[in-house]
TIRO-2110 file (N, C-alpha, C; in Angstrom, 1 decimal):
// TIRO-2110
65.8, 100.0, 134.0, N, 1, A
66.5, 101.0, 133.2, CA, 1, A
66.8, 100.3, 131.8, C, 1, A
66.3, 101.0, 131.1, N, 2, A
66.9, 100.3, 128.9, CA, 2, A
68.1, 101.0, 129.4, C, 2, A
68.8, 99.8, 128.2, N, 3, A
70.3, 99.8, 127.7, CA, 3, A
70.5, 101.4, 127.5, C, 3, A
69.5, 101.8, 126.4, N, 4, A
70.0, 103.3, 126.3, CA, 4, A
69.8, 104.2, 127.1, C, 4, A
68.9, 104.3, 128.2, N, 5, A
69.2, 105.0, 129.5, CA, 5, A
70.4, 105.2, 130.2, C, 5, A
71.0, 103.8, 130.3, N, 6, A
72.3, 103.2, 131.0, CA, 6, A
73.5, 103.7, 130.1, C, 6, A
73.5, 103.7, 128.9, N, 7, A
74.5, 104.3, 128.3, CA, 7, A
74.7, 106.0, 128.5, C, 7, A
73.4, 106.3, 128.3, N, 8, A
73.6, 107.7, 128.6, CA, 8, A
74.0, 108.5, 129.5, C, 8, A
73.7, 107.5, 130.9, N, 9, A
74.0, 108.0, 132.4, CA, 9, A
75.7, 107.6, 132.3, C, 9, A
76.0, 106.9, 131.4, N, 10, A
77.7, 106.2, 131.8, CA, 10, A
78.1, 108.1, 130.5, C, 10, A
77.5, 108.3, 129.4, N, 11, A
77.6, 109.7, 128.6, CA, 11, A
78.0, 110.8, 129.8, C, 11, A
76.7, 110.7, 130.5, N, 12, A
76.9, 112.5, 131.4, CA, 12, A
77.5, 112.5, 132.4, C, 12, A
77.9, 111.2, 133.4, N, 13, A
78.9, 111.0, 134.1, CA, 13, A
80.6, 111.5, 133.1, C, 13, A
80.8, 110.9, 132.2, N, 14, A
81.9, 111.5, 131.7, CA, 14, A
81.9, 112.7, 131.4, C, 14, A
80.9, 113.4, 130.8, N, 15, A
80.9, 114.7, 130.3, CA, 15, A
81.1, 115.3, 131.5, C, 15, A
80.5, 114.7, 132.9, N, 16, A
80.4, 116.1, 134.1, CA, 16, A
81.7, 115.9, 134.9, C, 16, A
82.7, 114.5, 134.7, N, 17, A
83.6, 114.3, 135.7, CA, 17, A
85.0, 115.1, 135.5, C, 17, A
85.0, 116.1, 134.5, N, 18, A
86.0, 117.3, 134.7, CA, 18, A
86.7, 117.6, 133.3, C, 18, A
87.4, 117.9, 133.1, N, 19, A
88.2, 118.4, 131.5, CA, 19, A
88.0, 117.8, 130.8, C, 19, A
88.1, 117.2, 129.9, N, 20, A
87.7, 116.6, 128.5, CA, 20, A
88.9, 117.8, 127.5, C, 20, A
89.5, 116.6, 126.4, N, 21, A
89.9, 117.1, 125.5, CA, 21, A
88.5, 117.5, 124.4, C, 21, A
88.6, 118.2, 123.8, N, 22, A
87.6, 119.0, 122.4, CA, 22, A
87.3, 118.0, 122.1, C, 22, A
87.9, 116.9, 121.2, N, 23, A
87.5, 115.7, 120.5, CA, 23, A
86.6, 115.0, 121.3, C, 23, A
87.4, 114.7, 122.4, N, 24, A
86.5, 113.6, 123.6, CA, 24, A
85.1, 113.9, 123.7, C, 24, A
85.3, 115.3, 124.4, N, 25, A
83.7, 115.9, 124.4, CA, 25, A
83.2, 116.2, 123.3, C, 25, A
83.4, 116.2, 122.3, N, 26, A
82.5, 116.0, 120.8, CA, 26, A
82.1, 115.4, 120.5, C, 26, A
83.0, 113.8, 120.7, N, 27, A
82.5, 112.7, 120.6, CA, 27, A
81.4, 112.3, 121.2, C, 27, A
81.6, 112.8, 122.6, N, 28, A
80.4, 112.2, 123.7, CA, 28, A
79.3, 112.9, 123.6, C, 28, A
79.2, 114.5, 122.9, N, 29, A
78.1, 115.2, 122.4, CA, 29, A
77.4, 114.2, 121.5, C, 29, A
78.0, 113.7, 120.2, N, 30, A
77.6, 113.1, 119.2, CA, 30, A
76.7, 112.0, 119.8, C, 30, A
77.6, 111.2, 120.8, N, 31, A
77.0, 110.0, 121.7, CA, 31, A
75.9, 109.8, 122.0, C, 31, A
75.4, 111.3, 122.8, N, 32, A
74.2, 111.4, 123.9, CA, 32, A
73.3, 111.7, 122.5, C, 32, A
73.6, 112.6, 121.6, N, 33, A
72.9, 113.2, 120.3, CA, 33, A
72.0, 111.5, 119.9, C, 33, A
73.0, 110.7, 119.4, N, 34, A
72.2, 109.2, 118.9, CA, 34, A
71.7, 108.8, 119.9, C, 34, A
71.6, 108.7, 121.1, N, 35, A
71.0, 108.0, 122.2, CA, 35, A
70.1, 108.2, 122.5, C, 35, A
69.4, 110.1, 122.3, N, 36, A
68.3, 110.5, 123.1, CA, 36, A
67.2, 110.6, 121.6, C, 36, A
68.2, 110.6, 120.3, N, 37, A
67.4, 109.9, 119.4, CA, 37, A
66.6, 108.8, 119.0, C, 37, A
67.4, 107.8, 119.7, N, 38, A
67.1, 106.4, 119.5, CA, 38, A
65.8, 106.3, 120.7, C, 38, A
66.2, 107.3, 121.7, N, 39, A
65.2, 106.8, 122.8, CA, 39, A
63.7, 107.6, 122.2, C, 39, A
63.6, 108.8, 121.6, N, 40, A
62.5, 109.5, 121.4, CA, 40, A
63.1, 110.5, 120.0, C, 40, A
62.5, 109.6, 118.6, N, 41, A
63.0, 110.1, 117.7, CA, 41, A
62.3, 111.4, 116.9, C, 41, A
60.9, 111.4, 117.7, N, 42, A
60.0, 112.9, 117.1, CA, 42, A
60.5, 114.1, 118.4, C, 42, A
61.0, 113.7, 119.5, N, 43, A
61.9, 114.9, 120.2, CA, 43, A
63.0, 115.5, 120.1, C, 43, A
64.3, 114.9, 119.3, N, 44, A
65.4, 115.1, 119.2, CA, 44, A
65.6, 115.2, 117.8, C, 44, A
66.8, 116.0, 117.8, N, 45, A
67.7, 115.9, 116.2, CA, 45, A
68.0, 115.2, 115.6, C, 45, A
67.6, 114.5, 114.8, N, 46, A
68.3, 113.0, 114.3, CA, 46, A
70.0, 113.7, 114.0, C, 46, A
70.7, 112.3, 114.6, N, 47, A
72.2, 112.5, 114.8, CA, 47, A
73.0, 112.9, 113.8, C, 47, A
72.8, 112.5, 112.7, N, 48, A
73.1, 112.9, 111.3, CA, 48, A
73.0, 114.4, 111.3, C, 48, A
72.1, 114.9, 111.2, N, 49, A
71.1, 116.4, 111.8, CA, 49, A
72.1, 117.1, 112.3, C, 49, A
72.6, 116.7, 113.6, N, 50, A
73.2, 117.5, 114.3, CA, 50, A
74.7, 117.4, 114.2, C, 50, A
75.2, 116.1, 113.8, N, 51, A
76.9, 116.3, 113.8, CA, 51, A
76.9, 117.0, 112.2, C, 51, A
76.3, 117.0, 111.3, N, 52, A
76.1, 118.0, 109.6, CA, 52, A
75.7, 119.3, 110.1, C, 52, A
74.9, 119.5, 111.0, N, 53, A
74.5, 120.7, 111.7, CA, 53, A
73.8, 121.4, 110.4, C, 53, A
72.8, 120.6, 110.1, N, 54, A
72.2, 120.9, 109.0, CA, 54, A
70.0, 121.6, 109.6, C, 54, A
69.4, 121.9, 109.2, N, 55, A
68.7, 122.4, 109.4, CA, 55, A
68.2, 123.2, 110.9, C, 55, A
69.4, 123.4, 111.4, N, 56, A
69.5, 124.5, 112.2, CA, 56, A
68.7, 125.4, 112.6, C, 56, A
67.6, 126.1, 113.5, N, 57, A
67.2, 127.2, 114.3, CA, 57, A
68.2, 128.2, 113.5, C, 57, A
67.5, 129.3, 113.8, N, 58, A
68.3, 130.5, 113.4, CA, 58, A
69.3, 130.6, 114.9, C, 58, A
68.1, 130.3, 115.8, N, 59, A
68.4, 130.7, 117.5, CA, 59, A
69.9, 130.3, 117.9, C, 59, A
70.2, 128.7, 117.1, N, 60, A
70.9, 127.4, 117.9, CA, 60, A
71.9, 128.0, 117.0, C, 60, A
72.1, 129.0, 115.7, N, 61, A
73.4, 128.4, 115.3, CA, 61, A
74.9, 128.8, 115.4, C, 61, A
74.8, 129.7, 116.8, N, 62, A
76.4, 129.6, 116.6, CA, 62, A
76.2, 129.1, 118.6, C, 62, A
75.2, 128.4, 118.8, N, 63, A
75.4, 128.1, 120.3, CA, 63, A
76.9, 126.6, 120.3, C, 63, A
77.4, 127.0, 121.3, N, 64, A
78.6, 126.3, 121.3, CA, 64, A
78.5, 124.5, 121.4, C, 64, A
79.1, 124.0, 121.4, N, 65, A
78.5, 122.1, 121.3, CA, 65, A
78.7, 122.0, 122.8, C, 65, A
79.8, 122.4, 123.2, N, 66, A
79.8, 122.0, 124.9, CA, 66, A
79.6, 123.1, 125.8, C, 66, A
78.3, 122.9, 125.7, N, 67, A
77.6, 124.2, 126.8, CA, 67, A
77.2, 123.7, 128.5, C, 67, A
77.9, 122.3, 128.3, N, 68, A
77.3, 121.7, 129.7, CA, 68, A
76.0, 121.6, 130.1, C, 68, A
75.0, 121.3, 129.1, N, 69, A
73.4, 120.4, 129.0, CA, 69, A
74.0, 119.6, 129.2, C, 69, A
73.2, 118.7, 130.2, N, 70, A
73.6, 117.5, 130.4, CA, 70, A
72.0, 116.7, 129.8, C, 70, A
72.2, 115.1, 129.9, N, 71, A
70.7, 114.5, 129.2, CA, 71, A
70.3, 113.5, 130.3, C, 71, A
70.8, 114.1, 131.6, N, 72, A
69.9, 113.1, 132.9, CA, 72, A
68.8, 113.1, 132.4, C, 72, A
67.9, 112.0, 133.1, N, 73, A
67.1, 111.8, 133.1, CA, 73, A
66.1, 112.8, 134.0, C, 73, A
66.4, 113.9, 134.6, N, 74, A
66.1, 114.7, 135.2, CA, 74, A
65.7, 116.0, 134.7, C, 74, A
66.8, 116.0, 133.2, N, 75, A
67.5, 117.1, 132.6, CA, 75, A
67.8, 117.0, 131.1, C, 75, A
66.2, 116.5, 130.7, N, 76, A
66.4, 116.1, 129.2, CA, 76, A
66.0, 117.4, 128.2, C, 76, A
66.6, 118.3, 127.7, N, 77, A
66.5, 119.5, 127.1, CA, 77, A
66.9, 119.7, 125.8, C, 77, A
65.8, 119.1, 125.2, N, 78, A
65.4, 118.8, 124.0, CA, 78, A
66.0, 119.8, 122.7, C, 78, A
65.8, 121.3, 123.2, N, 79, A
66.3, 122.4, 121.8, CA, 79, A
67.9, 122.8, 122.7, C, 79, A
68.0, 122.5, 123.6, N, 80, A
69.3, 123.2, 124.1, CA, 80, A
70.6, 123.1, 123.0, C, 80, A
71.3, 123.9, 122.9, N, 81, A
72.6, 123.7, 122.1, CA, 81, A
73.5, 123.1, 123.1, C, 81, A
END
């Protein structure tokens, strides 16, 4: 398992282990956002991209940030909001 695999499983573990303040879970959105970049940069949003929320889908843009996608490795969902 790469470093950034491992960071991201320690990401969706937090995201899935229960409440989160707003900030927290924003933060960790932003988190998984640079990580799944880093891991596959022609699949994902560059991080910049998405915390500016700049070139946006018509589809994605009022989809909420914490919709509970998670980025297992089981459950990598690349356009999800």
């Amino acid at each position: 398992m790469s470093f950034i695999q491992r960071e991201l499983e320690r990401v969706v573990t937090k995201l899935q282990a229960g409440p989160l303040a707003d900030d927290e879970r924003g933060q960790l959105y932003a988190v998984q956002q640079a990580l799944l970049w880093a891991s596959e940069p022609t699949g994902f949003k560059a991080p910049y991209d998405m915390i500016m929320r700049t070139n946006i889908p018509a589809d994605l843009e009022d989809c909420p940030a914490g919709n509970g996608h998670s980025a297992s490795s089981d459950n990598l969902d690349r356009h999800a909001c």
